[in-house]
C-alpha positions in Angstrom: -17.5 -13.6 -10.4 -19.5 -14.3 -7.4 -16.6 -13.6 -5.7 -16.0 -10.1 -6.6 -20.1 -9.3 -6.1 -19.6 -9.5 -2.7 -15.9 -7.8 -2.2 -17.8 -4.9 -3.9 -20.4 -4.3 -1.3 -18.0 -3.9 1.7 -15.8 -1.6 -0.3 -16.1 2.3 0.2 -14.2 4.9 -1.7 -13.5 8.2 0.0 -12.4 12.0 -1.8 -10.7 14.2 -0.1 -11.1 16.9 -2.3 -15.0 17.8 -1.1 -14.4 20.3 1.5 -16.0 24.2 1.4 -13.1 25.6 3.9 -15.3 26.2 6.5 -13.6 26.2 9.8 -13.9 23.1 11.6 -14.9 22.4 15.9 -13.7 19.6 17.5 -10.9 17.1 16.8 -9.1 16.6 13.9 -11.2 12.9 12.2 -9.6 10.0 10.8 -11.8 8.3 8.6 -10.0 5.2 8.1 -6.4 3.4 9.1 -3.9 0.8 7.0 -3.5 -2.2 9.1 -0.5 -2.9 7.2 2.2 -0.5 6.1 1.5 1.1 2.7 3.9 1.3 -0.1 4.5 4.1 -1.9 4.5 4.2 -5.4 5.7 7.4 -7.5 4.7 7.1 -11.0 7.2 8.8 -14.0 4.6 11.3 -14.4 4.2 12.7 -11.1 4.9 16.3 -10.4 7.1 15.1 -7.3 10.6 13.6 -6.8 11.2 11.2 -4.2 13.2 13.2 -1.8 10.0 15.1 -1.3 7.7 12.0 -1.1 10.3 11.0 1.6 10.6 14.2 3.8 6.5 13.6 3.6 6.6 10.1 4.6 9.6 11.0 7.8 7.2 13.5 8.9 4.5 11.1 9.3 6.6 8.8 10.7 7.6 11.1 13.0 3.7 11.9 14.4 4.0 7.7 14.9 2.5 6.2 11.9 4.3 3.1 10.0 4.9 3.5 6.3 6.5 0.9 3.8 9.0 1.5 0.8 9.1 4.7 -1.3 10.0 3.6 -5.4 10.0 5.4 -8.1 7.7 2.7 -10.7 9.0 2.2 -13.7 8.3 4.0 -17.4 6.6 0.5 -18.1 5.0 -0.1 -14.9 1.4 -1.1 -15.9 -0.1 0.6 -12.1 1.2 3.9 -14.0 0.0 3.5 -17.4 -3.5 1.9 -16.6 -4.1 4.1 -13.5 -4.9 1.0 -11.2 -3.7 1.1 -7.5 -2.9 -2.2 -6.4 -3.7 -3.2 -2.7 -1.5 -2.1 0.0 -0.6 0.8 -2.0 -0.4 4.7 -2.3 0.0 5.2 -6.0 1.1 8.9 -6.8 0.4 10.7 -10.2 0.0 13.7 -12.3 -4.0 15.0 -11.8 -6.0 13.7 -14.5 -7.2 16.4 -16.9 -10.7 14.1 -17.0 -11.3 14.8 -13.2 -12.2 18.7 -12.5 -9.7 19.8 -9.8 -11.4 23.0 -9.2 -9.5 25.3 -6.9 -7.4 21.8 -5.2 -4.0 21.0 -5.9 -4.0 17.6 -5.4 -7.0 15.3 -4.2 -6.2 11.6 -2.4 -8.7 8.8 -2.9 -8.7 6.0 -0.3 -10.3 2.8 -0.7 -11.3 1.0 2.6 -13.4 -1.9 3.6 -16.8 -0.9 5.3 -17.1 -3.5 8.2 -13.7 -2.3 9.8 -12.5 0.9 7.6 -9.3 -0.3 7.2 -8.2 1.8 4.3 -6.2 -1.2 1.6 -5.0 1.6 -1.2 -4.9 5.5 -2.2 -4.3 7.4 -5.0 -2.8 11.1 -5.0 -3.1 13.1 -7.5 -0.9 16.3 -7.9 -1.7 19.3 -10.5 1.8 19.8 -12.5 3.9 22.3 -10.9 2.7 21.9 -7.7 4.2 18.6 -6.2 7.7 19.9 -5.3 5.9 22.8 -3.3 5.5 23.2 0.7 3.4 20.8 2.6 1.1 19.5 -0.2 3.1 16.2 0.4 2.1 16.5 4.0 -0.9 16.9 3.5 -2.3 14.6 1.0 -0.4 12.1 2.4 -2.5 12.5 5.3 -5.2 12.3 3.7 -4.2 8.6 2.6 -3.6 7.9 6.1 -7.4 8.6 6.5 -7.5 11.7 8.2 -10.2 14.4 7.0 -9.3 17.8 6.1 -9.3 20.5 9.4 -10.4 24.3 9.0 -8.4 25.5 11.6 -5.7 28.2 10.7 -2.3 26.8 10.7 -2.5 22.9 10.4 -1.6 20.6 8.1 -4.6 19.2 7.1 -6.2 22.9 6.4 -8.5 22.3 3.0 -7.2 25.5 2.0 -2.9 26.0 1.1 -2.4 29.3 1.6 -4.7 28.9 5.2 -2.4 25.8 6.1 0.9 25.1 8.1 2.8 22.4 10.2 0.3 22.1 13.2 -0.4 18.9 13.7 -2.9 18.6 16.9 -4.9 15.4 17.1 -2.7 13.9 13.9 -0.1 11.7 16.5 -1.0 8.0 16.0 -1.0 6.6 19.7 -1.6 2.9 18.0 1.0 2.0 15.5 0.7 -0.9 13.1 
């Protein structure tokens, strides 16, 4: 136990799902970075099919970033039935009904140690019905890379769908892991 009291302090948990669509200045911000490749972990439940979570993952790696394994977990898979993202990563489920969506369609969690923000899991959840659909893969997935949502009309990490596209300035990673 006196263990874990410390491991808690340096640990923060970050939402991407608090943004009120006003249009952003600057650069796009990452908040975070995995210093090893994540794996990806599709839970039965999920509203997504791995084809899509791998067309999202190719365009990442595509902008540069290093991602591990896609699988598709098991019916029994106890990451899946207890909720619990295990470290080094990306777990992806249905939204849960106990956590108000509000207008999102999805909403990523990233944990991440303080002292050096590396980011050591995330968890993406998807409202039913919506995780086959056009760039919400993208997107949230980008959010579990660390990067912040960007209110500028046309790019991926737009807060807002139906005000989002495929622009990606400031997303290339120019330091792989």
């Amino acid at each position: 136990m006196k263990f874990l009291l410390p491991l808690f302090f340096i640990i923060n948990v970050t939402s991407a799902a608090v943004d009120d669509g006003a249009l952003t200045f600057g650069p796009p911000t990452q908040n975070g970075s995995w210093h090893e490749p994540p794996t990806i972990i599709i839970c039965p439940s999920a509203p997504v099919k791995k084809d899509r979570v791998e067309r999202a993952v190719d365009f990442w790696e595509n902008l540069g970033y290093n991602i591990g394994d896609v699988i598709v977990a098991d019916t029994k898979d106890i990451s899946c039935i207890r909720d619990i993202v295990l470290y080094g990563d990306v777990l992806i489920n249905i939204a849960n009904y106990n956590y108000s969506m509000k207008e999102h369609l999805a909403t990523t969690r990233t944990w991440k140690n303080k002292e050096n923000n590396e980011i050591f899991k995330a968890k993406i959840e998807i409202m039913s019905g919506w995780g086959q659909s056009e760039r919400i893969m993208e997107h949230e997935l980008g959010h579990a890379l660390g990067w912040r949502d960007y209110n500028q009309l046309g790019h991926l990490m737009h807060s807002e769908w139906s005000k989002g596209g495929y622009k990606v300035k400031g997303l290339k990673n120019e330091t792989p892991i």
